[in-house]
TIRO-2110 file (N, C-alpha, C; in Angstrom, 1 decimal):
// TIRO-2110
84.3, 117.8, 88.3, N, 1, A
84.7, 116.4, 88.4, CA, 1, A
86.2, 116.3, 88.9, C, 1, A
86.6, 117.3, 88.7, N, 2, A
88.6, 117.1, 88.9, CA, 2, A
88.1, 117.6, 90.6, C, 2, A
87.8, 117.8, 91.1, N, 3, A
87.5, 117.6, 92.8, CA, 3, A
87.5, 116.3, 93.3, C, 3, A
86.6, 115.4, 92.1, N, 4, A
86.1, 114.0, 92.9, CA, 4, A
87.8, 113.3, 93.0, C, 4, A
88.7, 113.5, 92.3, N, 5, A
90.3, 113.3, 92.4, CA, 5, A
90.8, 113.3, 94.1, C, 5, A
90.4, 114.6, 94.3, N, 6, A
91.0, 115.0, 95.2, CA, 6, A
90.5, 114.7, 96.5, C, 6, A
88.9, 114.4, 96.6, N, 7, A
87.9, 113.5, 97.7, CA, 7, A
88.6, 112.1, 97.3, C, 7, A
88.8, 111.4, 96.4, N, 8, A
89.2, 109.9, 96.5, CA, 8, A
90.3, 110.2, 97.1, C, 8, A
91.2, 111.1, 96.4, N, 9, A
92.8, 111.0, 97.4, CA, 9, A
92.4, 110.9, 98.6, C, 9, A
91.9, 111.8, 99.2, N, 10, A
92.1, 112.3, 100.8, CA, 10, A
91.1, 111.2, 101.5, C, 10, A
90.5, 110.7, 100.9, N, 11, A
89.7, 109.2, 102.0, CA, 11, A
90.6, 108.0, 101.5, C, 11, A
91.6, 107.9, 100.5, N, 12, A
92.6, 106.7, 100.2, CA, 12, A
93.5, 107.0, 101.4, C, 12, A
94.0, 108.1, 101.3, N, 13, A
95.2, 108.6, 102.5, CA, 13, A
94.8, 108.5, 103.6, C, 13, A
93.5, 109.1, 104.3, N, 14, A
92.9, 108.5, 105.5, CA, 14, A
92.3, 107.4, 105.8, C, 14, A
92.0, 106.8, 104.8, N, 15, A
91.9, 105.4, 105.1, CA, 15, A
93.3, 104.1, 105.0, C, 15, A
94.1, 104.6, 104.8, N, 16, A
95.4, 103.7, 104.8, CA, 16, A
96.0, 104.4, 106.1, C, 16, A
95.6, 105.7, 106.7, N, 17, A
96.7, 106.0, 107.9, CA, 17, A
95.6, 105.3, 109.4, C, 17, A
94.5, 105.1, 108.9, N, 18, A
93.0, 104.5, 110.0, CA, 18, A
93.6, 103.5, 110.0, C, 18, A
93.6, 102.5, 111.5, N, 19, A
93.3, 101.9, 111.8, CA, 19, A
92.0, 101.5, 112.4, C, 19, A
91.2, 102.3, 111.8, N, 20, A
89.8, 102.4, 112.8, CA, 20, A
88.9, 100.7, 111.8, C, 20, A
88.3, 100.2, 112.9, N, 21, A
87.9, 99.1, 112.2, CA, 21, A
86.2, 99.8, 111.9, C, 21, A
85.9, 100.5, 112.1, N, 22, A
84.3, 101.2, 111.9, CA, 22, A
84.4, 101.8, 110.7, C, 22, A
85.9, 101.9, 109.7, N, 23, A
85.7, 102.5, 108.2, CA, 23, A
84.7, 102.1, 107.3, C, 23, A
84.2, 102.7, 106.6, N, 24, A
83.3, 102.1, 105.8, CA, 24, A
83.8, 101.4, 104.5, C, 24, A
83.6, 100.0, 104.4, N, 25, A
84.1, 99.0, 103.6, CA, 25, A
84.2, 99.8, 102.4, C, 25, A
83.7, 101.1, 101.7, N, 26, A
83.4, 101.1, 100.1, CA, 26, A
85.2, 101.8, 100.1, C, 26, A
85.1, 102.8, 101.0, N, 27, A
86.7, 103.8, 101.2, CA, 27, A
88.0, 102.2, 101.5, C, 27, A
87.5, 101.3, 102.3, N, 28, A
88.6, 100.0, 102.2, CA, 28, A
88.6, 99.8, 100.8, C, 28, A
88.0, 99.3, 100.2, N, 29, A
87.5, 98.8, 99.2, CA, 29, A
88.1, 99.5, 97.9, C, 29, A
88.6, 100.7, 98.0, N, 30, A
88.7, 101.7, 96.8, CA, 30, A
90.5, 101.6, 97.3, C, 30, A
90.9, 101.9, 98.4, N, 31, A
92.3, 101.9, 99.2, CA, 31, A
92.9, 100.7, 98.7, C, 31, A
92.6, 99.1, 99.0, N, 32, A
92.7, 98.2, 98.7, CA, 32, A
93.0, 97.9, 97.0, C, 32, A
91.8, 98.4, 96.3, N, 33, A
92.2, 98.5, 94.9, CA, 33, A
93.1, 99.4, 94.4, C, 33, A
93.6, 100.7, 95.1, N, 34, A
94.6, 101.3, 94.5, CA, 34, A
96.0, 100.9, 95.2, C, 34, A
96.3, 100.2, 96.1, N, 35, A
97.4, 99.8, 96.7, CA, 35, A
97.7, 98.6, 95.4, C, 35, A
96.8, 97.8, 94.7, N, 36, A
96.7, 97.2, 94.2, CA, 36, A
97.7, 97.7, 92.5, C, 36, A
96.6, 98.4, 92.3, N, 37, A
97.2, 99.1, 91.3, CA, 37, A
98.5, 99.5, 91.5, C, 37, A
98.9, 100.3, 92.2, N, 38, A
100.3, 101.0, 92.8, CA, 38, A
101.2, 100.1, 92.7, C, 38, A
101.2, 98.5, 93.5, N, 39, A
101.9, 97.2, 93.9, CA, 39, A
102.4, 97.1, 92.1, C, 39, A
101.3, 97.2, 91.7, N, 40, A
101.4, 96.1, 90.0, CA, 40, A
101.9, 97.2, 89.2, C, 40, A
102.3, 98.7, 89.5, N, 41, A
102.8, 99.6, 88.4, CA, 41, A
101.6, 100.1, 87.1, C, 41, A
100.7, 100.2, 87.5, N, 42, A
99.3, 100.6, 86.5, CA, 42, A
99.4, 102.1, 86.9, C, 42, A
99.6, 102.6, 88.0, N, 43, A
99.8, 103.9, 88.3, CA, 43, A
101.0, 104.8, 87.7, C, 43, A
101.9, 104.3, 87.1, N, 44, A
102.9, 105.1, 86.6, CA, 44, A
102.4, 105.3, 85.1, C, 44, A
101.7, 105.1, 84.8, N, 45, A
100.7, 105.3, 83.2, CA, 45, A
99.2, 105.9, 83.2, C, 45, A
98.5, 105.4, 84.4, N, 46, A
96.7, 105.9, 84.7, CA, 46, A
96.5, 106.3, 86.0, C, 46, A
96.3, 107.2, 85.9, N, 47, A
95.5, 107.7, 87.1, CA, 47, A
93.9, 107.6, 86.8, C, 47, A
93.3, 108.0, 88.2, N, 48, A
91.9, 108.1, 88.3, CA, 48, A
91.2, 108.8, 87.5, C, 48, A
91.4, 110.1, 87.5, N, 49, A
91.3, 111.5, 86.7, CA, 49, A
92.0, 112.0, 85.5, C, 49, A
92.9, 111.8, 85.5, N, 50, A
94.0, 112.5, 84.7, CA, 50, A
94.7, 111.2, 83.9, C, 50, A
95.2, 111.9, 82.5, N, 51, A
95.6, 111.5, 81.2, CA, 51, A
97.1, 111.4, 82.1, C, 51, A
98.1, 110.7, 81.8, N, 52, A
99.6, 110.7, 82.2, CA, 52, A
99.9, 110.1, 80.9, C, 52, A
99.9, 108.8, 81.2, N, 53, A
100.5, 108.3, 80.0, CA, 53, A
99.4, 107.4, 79.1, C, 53, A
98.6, 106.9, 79.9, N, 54, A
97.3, 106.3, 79.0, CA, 54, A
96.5, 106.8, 79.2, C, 54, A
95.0, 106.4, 78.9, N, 55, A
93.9, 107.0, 79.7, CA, 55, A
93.3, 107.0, 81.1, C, 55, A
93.1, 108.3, 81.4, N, 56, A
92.5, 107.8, 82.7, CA, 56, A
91.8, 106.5, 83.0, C, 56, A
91.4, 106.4, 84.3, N, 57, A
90.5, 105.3, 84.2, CA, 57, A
89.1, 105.9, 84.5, C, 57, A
89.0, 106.7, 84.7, N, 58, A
87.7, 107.5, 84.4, CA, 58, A
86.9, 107.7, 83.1, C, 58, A
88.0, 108.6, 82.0, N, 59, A
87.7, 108.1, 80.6, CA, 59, A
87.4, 106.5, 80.3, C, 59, A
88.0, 105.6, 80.7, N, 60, A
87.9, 104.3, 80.0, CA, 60, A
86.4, 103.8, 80.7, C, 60, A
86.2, 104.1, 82.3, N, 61, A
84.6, 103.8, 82.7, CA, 61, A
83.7, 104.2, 82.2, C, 61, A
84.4, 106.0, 81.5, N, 62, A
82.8, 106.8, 80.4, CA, 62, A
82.8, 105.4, 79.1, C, 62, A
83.7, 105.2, 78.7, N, 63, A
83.5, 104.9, 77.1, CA, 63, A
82.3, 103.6, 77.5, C, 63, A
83.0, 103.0, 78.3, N, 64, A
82.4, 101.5, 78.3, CA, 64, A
80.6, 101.3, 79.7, C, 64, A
80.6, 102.8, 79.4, N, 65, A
79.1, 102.9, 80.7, CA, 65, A
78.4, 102.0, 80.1, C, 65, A
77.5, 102.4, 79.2, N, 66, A
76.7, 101.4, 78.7, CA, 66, A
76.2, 99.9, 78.7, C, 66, A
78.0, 99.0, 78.5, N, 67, A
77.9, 98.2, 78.0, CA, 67, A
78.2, 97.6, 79.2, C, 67, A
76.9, 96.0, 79.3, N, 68, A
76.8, 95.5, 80.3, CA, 68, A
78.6, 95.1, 80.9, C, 68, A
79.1, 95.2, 82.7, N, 69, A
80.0, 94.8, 83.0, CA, 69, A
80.5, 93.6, 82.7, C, 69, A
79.6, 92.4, 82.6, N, 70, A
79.7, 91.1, 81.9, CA, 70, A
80.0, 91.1, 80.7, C, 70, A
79.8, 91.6, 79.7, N, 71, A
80.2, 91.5, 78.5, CA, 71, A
81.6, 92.4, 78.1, C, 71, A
81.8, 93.0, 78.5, N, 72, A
83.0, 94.0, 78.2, CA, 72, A
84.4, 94.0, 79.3, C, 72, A
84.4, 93.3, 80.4, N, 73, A
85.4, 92.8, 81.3, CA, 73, A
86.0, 91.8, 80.5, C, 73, A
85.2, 90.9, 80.3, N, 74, A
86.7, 89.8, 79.7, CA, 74, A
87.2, 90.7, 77.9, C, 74, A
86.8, 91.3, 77.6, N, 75, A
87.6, 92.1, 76.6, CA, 75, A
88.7, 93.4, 77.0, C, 75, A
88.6, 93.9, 77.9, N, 76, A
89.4, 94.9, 78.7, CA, 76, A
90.4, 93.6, 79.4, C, 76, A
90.2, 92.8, 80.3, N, 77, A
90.9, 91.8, 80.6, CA, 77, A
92.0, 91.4, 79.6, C, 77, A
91.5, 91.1, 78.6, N, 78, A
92.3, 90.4, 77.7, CA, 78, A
93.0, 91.4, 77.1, C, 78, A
92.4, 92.8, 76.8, N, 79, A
93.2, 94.0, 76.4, CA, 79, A
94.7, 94.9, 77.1, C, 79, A
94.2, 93.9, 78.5, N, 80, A
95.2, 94.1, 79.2, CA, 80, A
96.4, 93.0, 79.3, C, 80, A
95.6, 91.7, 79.7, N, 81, A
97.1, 90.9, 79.5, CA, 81, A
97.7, 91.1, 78.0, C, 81, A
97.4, 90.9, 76.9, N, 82, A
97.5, 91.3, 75.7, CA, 82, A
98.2, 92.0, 75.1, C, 82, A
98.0, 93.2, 76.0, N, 83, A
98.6, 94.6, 75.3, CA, 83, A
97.5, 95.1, 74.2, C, 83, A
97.0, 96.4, 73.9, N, 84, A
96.3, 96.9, 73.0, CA, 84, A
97.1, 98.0, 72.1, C, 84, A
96.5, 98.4, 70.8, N, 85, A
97.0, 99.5, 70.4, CA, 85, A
95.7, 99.5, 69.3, C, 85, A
95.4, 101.3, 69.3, N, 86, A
94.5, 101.1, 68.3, CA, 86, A
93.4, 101.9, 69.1, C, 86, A
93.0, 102.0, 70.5, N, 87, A
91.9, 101.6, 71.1, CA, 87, A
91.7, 103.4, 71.7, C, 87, A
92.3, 103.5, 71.7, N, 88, A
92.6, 105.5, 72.0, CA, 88, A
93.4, 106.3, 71.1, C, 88, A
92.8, 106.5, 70.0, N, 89, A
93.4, 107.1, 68.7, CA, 89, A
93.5, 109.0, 69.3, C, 89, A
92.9, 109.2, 70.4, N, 90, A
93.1, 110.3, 70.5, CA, 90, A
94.4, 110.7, 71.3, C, 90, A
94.5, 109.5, 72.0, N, 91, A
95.7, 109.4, 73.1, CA, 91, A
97.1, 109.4, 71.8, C, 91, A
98.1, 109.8, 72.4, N, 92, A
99.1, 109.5, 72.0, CA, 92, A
99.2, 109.4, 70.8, C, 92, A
98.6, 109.4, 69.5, N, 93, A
98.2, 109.1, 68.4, CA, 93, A
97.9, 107.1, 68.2, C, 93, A
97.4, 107.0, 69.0, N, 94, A
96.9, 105.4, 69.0, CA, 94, A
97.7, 104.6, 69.9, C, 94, A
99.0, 105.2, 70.6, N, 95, A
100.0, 103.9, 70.7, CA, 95, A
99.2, 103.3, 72.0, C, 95, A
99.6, 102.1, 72.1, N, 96, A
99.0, 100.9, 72.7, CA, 96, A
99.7, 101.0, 74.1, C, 96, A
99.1, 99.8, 74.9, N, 97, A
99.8, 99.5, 76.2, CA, 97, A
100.5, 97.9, 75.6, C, 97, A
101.6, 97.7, 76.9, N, 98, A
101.9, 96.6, 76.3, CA, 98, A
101.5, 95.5, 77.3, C, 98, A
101.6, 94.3, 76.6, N, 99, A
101.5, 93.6, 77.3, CA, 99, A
101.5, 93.3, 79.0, C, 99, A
100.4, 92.6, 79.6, N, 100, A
100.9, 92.7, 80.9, CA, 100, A
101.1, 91.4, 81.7, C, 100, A
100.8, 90.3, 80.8, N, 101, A
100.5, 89.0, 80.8, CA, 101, A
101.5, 88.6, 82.0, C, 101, A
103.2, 88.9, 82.0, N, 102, A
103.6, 88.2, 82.7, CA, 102, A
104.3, 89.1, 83.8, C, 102, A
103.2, 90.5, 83.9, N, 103, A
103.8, 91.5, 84.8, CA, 103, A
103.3, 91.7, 85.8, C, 103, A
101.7, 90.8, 85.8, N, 104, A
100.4, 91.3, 86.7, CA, 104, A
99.6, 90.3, 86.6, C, 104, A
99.1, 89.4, 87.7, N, 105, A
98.6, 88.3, 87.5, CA, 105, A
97.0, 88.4, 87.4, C, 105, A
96.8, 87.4, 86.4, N, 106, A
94.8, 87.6, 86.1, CA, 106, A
94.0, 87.5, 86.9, C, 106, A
94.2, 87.8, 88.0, N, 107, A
93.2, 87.7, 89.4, CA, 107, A
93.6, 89.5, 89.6, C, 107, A
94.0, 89.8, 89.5, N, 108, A
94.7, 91.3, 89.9, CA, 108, A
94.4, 91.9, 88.7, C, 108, A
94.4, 91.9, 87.7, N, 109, A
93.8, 92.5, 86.4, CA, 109, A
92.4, 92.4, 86.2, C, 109, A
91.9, 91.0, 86.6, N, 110, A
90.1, 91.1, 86.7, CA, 110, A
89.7, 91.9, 87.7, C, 110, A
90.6, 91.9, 89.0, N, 111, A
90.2, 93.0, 90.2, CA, 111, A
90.1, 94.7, 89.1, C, 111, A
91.0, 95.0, 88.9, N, 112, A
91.1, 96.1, 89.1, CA, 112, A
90.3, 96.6, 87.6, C, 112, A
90.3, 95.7, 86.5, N, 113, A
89.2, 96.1, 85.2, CA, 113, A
88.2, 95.9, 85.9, C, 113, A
87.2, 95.1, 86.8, N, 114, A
86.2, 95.7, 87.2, CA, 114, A
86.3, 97.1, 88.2, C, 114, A
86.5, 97.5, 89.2, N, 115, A
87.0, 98.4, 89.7, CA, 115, A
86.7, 100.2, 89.1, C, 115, A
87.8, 99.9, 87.7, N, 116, A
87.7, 100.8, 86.5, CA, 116, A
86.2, 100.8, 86.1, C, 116, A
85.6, 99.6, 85.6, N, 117, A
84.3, 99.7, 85.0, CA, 117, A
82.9, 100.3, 85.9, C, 117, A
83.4, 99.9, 87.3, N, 118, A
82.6, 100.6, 88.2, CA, 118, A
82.4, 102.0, 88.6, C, 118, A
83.7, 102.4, 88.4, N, 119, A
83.6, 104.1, 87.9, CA, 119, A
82.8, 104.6, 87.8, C, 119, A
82.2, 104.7, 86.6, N, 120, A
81.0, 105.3, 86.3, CA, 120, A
79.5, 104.9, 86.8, C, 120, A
79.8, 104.0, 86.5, N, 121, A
78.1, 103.2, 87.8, CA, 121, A
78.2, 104.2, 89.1, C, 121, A
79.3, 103.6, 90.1, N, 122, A
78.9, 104.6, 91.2, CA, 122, A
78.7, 105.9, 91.0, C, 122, A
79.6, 107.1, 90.1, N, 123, A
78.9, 108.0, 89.7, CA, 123, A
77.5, 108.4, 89.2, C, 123, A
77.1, 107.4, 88.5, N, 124, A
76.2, 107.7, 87.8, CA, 124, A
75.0, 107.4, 88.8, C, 124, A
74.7, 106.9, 89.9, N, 125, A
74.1, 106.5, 91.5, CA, 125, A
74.2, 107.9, 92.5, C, 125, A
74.9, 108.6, 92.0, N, 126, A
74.9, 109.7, 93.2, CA, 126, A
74.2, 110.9, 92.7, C, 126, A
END
């Protein structure tokens, strides 16, 4: 799995240096959402793959596979403007994220918690 890291990098990097308009929307589409990420500072804490400072967003698409995207988006949403603590006792010994309410606007936060929650769906499709 620590490969599939390294295929998203290299079609995010080639799809941001393309100007080819024949890219295939799902590689825009993933580019788009992490320029997104990157813009709003969610990247100096999560990556795709790997633990930095919170959880990946890979871990956070295993935990919540299951549960329908409709039901568990507006609670991740809200965990995000919010701020959580409590929610990854393995991380860090529990410590929370903080607040993001007035750092990242809720059209940008509902982008990118679904995004995360899709994670695992598309894997789980291939």
């Amino acid at each position: 799995m620590k490969y599939g890291f390294y295929l998203i990098l290299s079609l995010l990097l080639f799809s941001a240096c393309s100007n080819d308009s024949t890219l295939n929307p799902q590689i825009k589409l993933k580019s788009d959402l992490y320029q997104l990420a990157f813009k709003n500072g969610c990247i100096d804490c999560h990556r795709a793959n790997a633990t930095v400072v919170g959880p990946s967003w890979q871990a956070i698409a295993e935990r919540y596979a299951s549960a329908p995207i409709e039901a568990i988006k507006p609670q991740l949403v809200k965990s995000v403007l919010d701020g959580s603590k409590g929610n990854w006792l393995t991380w860090k010994g529990g410590d929370g994220m903080p607040p993001m309410r007035n750092r990242v606007s809720n059209e940008h936060i509902e982008q990118l918690v679904e995004y995360i929650l899709l994670l695992k769906r598309v894997d789980a499709k291939r």
